[in-house]
N, C-alpha and C positions, 0 to 999 in steps of 0.2 A: 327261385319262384316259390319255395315252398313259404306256407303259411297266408299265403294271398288268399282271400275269401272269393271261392267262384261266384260273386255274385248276378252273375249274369245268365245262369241254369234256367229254365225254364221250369213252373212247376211240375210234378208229376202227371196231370190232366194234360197239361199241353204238351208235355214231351211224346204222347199216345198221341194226341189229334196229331201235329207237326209231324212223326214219324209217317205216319200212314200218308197225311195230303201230299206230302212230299212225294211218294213213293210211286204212289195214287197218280200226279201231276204228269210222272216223270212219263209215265203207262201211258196219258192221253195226248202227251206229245209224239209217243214214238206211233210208227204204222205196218211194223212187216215185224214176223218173228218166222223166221227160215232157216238157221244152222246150227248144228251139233258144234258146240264151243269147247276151245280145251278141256273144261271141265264143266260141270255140270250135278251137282250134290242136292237133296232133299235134303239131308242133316245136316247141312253146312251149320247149324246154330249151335251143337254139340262140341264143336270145336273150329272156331273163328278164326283160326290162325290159316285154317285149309284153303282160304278165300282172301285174307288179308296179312299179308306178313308185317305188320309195324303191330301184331298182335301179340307176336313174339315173346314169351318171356309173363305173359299176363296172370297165368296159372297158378305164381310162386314158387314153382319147384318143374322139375322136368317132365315133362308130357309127350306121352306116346299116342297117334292117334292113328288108325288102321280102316280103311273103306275097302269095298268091292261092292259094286254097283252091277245092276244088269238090265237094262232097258227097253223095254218093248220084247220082253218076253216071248219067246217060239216064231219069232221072225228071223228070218234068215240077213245074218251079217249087220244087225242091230248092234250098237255099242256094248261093248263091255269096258268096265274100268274099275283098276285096282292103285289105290294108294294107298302109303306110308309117310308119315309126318314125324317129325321130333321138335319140340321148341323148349327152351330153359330162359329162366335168369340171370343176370352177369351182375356185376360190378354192384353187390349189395340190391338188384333190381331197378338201376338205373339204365339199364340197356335187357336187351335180350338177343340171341343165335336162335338160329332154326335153320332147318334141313326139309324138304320135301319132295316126294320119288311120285310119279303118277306115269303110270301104264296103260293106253287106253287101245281100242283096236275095234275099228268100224269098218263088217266088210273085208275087204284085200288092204285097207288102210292099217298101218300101226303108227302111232304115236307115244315116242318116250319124252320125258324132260325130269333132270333133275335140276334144285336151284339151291344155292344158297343164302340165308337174309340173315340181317341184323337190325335192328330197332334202339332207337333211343327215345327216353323217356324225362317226359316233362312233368315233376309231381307239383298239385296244387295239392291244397289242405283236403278236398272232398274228389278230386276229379285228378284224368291222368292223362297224358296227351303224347302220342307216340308218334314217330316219323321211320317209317320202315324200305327199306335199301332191298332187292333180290336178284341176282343173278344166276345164271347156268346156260344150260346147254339144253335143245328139243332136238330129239331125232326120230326125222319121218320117212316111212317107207311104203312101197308096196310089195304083196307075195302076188307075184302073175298065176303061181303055181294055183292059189287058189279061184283064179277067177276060169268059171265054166263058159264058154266062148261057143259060139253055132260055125266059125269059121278061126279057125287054131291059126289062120297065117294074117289073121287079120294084121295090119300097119299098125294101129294103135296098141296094141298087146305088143308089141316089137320096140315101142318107142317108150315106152313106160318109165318115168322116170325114176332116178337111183336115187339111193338110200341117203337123206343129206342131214346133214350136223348144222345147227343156227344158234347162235348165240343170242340170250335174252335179257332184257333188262327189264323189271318193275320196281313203280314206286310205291308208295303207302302211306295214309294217315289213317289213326287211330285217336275216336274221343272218348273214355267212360268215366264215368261214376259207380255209385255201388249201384242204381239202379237205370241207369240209362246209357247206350252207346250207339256209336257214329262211328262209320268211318268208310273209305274209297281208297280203291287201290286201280292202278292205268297199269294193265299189262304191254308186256312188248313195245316198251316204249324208244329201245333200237328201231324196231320195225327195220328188222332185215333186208336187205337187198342186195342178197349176195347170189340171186338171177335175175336177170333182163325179162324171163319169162314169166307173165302174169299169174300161169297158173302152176307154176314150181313148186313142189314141196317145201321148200326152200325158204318160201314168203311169207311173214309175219305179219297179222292184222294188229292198229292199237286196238287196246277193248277198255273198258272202264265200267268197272262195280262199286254201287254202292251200297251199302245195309245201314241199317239203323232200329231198335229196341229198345222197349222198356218193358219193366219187370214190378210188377204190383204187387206189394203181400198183402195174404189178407191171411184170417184168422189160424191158428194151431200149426202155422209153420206153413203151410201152403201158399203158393204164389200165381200170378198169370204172366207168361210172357209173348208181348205182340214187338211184332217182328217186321221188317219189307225190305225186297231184295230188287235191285235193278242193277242191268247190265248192260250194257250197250256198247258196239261195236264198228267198224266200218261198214260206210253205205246204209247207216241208219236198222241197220240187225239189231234186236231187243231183245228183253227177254227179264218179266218180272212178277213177283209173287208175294205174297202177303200169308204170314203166318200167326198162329195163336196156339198158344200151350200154357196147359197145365201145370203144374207142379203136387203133386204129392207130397207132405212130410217130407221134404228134400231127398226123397228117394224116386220117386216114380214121376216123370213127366210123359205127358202123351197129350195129343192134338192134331191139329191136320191145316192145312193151306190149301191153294189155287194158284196155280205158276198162269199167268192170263194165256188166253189163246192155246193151252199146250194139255195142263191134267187136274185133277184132283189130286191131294195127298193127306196120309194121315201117317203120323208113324209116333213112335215110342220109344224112350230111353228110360232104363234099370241099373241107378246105384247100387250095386253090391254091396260097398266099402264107399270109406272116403278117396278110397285112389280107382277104384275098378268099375265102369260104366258098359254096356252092351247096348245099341240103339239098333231099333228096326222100322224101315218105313216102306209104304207100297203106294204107287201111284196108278191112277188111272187116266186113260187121256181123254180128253172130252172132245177131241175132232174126229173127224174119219178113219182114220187108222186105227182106232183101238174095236176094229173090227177084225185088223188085221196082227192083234198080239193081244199075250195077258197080262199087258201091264207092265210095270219095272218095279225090281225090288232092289235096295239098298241094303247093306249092314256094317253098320259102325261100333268096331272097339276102340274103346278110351284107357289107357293106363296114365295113372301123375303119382311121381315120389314124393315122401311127403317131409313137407315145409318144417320150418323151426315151430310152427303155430300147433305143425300136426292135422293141419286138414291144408289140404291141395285142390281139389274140385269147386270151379268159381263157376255161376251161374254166366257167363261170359268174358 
């Protein structure tokens, strides 16, 4: 495929409108947004691979990517969630591995999963088209120890269920250029069913994400990147948000988004180096409970080895 002219890219003006109406679209088709989803990241634009494994390998060199989230701040048994990522290039950058650990814990709820994916890669002359494979293992449980009860012998405290191990599978596409990408990834697409019980630990929703970007530069090295993210799940659960960032001198990005129906956000990320990034973001929630917390805050460390080029850090 290589040397094929993409000539079918959309300019840079409509890749910006197209991104958004798309994203925009997909918002006033859905109608309910109600549940804490496996994951859930403000920075997810800092490192794409956290949300789409056929991203794998896009960096040029190995990349280490590091979160802890805390959400809805000084509420009792509000989410917390810590991840650790790794993705590299194979086979001259015809393919990519990755690795991904997320730790989450809502409440008496805990939730683990680790996965493993691989990506192959489709090069054209200006663009690059990826198809990304994931599998592993989620393990959910409850502690009863921590749940405070008005009656200690209550039935449901006694029937709680055990600690279960699910096996998962997701797919992946990935589209970019130097300044435009695309892509959807269908979690749990086993959709486990290894209890008869509807509300089992055990049970696997599909879900499916999409994102899509473009990246403007304008004058002395600075850029703008707009962003939108949809997600959507069983029984029509949603959940989508529209960003825009800055770039500094390819050192300093900072900006802020709207996740619909749910917060406000603004956060920032700081190149050290060409391999060393730190991001911070804080959100606020614009319905009735941010009565009831301070907020959620995020932080993301980036580490990448660096390439034969000598520089590793890609705008996505």
């Amino acid at each position: 495929m290589k040397g094929i002219p993409v000539t079918y890219l959309l300019s840079g003006a409509k890749r910006v409108v197209y991104c958004f109406v798309t994203t925009g679209s997909l918002c006033v088709l859905s109608f309910n947004l109600d549940a804490q989803q496996e994951w859930g990241y403000t920075q997810y634009l800092f490192n794409l691979y956290d949300i789409n494994s056929a991203y794998a390998g896009n960096h040029g060199a190995g990349s280490f990517g590091v979160r802890y989230r805390s959400q809805w701040i000084g509420m009792v048994g509000a989410p917390e969630t810590q991840y650790i990522s790794f993705h590299s290039p194979l086979a001259g950058e015809k393919a990519g591995l990755g690795v991904k650990v997320l730790n989450e814990n809502i409440g008496a709820r805990s939730l683990t999963s680790a996965k493993v994916s691989g990506a192959y890669k489709v090069r054209f002359n200006q663009a690059t088209l990826s198809f990304g494979l994931a599998g592993g293992i989620i393990r959910q449980g409850v502690d009863a120890t921590s749940i405070k009860a008005f009656d200690q012998n209550d039935v449901q405290l006694q029937n709680l269920p055990a600690q279960t191990l699910t096996p998962t599978i997701d797919a992946s596409v990935f589209f970019n250029t130097n300044r435009f990408y695309a892509g959807i990834e269908s979690g749990n697409i086993n959709r486990s069913k290894t209890s008869a019980t509807e509300h089992s630990l055990s049970r696997l929703y599909y879900s499916v994400t999409t994102v899509c970007g473009y990246i403007h530069p304008l004058k002395h090295g600075s850029k703008v990147q707009l962003s939108g993210l949809m997600r959507l799940t069983e029984n029509n659960l949603w959940q989508a948000e529209l960003n825009a960032l800055y770039l500094v001198k390819s050192r300093l990005w900072f900006g802020g988004g709207y996740r619909f129906d749910s917060n406000a956000q603004v956060m920032a990320c700081v190149s050290f180096s060409e391999q060393l990034r730190i991001g911070l973001s804080y959100d606020v929630s614009t319905t009735a409970i941010r009565k009831l917390n301070d907020g959620s805050a995020e932080v993301f460390l980036g580490f990448n080895f660096k390439n034969k080029s000598g520089k590793s850090i890609r705008y996505f």
